[in-house]
ZATOR-811441 format. One line per 10 residues: number of its first residue (from 1); their letters; for each residue x, y, z of N, C-alpha, C. Coordinates in Angstrom, 3 decimals. Layout:
N
NUM	A	X Y Z X Y Z X Y Z | ...
//
This chain:
137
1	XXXXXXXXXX	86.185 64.722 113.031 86.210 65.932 113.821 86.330 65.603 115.312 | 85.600 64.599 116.072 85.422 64.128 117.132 86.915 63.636 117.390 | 87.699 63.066 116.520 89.238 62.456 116.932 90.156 63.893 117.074 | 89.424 64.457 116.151 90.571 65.574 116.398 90.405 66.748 117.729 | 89.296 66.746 117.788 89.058 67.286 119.418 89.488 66.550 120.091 | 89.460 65.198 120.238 90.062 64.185 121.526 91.331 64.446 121.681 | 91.854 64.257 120.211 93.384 64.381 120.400 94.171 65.387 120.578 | 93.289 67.030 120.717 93.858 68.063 120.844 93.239 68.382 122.344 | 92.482 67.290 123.166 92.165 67.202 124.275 92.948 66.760 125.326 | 93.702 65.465 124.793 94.800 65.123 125.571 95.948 65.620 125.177
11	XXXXXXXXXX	96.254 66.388 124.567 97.173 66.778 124.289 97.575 68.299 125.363 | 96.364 68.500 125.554 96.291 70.020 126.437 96.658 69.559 127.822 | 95.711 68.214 128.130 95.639 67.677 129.451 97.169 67.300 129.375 | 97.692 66.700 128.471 98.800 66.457 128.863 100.107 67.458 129.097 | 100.027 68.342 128.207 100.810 70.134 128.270 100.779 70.541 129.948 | 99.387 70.446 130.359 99.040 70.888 131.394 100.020 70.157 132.996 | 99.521 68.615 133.101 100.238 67.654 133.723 101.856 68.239 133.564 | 102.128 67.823 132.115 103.449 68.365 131.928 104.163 69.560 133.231 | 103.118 70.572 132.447 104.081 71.329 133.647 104.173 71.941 134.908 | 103.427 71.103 135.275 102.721 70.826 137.010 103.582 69.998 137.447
21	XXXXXXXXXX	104.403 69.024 136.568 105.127 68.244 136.944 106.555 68.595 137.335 | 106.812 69.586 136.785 108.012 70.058 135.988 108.361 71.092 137.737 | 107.569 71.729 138.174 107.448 72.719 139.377 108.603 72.840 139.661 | 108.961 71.131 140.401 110.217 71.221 141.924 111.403 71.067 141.790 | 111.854 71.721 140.166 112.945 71.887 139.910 113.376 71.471 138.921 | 114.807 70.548 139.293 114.991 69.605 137.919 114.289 69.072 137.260 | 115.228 68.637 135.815 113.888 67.567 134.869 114.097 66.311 135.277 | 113.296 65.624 135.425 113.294 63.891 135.523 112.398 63.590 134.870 | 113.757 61.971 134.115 112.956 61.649 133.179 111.864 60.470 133.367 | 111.090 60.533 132.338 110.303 59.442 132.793 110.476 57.943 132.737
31	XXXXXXXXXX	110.195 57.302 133.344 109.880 55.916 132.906 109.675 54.972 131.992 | 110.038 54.149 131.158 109.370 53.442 130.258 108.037 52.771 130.217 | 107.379 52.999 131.943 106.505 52.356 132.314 105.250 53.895 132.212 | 105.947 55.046 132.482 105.304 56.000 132.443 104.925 56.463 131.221 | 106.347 56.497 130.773 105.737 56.835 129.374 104.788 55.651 128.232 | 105.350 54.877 128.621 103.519 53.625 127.780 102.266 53.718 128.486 | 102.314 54.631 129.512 101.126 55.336 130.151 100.297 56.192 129.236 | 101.213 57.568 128.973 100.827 58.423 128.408 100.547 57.794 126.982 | 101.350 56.845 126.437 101.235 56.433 124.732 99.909 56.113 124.574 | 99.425 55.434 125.691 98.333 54.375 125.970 97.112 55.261 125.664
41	XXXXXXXXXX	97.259 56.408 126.532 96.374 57.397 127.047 95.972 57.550 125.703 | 96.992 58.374 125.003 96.868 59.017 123.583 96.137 58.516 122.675 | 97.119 57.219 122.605 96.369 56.012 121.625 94.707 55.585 121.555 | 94.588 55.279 122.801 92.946 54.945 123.060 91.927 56.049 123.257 | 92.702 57.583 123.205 91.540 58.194 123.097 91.652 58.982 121.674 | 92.564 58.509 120.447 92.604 59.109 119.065 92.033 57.572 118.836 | 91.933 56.458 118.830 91.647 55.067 118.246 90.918 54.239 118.454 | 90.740 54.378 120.125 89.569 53.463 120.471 90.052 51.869 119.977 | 91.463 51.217 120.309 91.814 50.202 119.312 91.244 49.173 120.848 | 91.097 47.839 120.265 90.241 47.074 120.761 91.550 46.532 122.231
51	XXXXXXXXXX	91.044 45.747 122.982 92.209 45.491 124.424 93.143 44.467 124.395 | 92.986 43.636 122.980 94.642 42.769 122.756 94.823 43.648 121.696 | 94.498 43.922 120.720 95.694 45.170 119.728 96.259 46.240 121.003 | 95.631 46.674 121.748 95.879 47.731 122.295 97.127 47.574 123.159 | 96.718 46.210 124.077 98.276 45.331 124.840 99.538 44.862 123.837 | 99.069 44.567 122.621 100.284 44.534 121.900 100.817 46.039 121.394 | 100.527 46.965 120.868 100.632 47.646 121.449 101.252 48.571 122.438 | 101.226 48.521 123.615 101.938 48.901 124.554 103.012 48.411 125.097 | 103.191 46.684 124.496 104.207 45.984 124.861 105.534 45.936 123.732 | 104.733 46.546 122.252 105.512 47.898 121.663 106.512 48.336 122.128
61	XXXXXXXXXX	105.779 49.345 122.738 106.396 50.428 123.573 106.757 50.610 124.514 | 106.655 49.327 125.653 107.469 49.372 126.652 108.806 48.874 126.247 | 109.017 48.064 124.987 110.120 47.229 124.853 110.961 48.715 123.807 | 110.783 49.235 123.427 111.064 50.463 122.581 111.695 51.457 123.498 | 110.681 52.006 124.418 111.324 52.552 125.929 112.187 52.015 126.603 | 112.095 50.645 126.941 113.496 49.873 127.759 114.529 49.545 127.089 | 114.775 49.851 125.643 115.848 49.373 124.791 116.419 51.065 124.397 | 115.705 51.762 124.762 116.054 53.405 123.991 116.987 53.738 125.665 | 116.485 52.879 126.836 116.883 53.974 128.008 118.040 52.993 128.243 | 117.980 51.668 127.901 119.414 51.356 128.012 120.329 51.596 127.136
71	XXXXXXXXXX	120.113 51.784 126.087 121.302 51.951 124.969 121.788 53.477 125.555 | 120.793 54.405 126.121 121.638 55.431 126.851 122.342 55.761 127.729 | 121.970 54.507 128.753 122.990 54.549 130.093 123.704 53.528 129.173 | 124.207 53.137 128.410 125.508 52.100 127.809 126.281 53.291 127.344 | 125.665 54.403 126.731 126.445 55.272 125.855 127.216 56.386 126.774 | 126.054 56.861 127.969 126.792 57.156 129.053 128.022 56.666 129.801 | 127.780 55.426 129.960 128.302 54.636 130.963 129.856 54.456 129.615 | 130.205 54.640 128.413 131.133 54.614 128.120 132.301 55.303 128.347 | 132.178 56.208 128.895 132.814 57.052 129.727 133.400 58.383 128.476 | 134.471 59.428 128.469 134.258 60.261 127.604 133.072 61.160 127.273
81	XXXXXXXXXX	133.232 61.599 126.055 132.585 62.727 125.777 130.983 61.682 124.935 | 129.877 62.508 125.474 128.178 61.762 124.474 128.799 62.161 123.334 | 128.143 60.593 122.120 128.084 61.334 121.188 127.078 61.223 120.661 | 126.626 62.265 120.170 125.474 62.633 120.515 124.676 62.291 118.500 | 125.555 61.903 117.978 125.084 61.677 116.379 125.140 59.835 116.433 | 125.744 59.225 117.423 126.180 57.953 117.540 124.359 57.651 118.055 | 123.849 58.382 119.358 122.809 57.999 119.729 121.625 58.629 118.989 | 121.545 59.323 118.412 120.416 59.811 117.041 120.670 58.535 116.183 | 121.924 58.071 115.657 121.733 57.289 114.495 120.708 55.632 115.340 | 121.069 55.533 117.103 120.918 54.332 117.166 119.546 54.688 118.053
91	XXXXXXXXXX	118.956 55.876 118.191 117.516 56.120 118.318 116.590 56.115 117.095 | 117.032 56.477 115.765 116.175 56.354 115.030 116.399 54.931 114.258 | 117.511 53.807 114.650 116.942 52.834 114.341 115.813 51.760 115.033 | 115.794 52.322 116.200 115.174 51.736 117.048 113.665 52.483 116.952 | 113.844 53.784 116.399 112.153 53.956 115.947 112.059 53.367 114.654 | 112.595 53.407 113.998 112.316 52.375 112.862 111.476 50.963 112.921 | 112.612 50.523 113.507 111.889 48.906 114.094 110.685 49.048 114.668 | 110.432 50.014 115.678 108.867 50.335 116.668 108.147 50.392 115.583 | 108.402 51.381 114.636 107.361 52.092 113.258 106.645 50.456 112.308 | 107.679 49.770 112.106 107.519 48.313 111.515 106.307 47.684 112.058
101	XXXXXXXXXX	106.736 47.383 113.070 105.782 46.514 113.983 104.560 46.816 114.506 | 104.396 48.709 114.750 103.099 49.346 114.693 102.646 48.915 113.119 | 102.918 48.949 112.225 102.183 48.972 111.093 101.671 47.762 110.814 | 101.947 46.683 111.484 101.633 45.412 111.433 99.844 45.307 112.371 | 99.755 46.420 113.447 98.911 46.430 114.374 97.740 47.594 113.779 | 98.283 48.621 113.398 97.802 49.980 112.906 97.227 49.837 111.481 | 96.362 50.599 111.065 95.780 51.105 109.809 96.884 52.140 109.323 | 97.043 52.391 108.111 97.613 53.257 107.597 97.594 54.530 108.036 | 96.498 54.507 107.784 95.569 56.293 108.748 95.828 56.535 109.970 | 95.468 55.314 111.225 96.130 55.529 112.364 97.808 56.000 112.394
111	XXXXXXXXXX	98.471 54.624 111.603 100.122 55.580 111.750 100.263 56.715 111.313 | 99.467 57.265 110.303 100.209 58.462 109.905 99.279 59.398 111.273 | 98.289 59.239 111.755 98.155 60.170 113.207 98.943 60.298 113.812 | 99.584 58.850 114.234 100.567 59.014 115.262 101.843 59.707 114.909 | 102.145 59.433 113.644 103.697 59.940 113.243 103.299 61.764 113.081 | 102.314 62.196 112.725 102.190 63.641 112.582 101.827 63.778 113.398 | 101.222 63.717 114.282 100.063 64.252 115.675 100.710 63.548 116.850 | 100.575 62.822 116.929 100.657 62.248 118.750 101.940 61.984 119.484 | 103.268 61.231 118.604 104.095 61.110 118.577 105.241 62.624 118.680 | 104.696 63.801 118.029 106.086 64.858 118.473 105.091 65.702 119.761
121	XXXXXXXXXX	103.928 64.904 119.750 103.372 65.591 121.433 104.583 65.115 122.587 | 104.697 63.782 121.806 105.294 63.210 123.474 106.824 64.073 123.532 | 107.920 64.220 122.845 108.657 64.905 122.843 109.060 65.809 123.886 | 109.704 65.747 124.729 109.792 66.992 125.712 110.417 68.335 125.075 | 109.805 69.302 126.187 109.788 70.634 125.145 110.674 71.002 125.832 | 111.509 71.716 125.564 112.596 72.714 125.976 112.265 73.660 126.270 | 112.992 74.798 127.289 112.334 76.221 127.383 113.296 76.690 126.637 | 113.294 78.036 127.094 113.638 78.930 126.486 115.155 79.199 126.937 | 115.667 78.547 128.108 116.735 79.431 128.663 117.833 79.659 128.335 | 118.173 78.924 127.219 119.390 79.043 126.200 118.825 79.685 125.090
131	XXXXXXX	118.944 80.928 124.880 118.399 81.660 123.281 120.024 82.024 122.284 | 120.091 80.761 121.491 120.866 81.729 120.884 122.605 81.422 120.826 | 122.807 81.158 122.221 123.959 81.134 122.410 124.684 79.559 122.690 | 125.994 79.761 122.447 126.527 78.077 123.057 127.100 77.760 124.342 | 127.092 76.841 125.214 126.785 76.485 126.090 127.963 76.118 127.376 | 128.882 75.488 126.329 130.318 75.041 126.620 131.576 75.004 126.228 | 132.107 74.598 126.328 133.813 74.276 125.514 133.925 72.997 124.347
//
């Protein structure tokens, strides 16, 4: 009960941050350094995992983050049209591999927290301002 208040604790704190952040306009994205911030955050207050699991860990996820944000400026940088099923197929192999190597660090129970609970927190949310309709040519 106590994990699940924590984790619906940072999860608010983080909603909140979120969109305090969000104010001065555009979206910018975060960091790979930022975001193994927030993972960190999450992680140690649903797990309490000890401070070398916890650094392996995060070094996880910084290498997960720096391989997800370059394969996107490569896909960008190809010039033409995103495609946008090319980088889903080569984001979810790259959560794949992350998912592997957490399970090597994680309890069963912990991953499945993270994969149901903590993990579509981090997700950025979309508003609303497209309802419905399509966008371009």
């Amino acid at each position: 009960m106590k994990k699940q208040i924590l984790v619906a604790a940072a999860a608010a704190l983080f909603s909140v941050t979120a969109v305090n952040a969000q104010g001065g306009g555009g979206f910018q994205r975060r960091t790979p350094e930022e975001n193994v911030k927030i993972v960190h955050q999450k992680m140690d207050s649903a797990f309490k995992l000890d401070a070398a699991k916890q650094k392996q860990v995060d070094d996880i996820f910084l290498a997960f983050y720096q391989e997800s944000n370059k394969k996107m400026e490569e896909m960008r940088a190809g010039g033409g049209q995103f495609d946008r099923d090319a980088w889903q197929a080569a984001r979810q192999k790259m959560t794949d591999e992350r998912d592997a190597k957490l399970k090597g660090l994680l309890t069963d129970a912990q991953l499945k927290t993270w994969k149901d609970e903590i993990e579509p927190s981090m997700r950025p949310q979309r508003g609303g301002g497209n309802r419905g309709g399509g966008g371009g040519n």
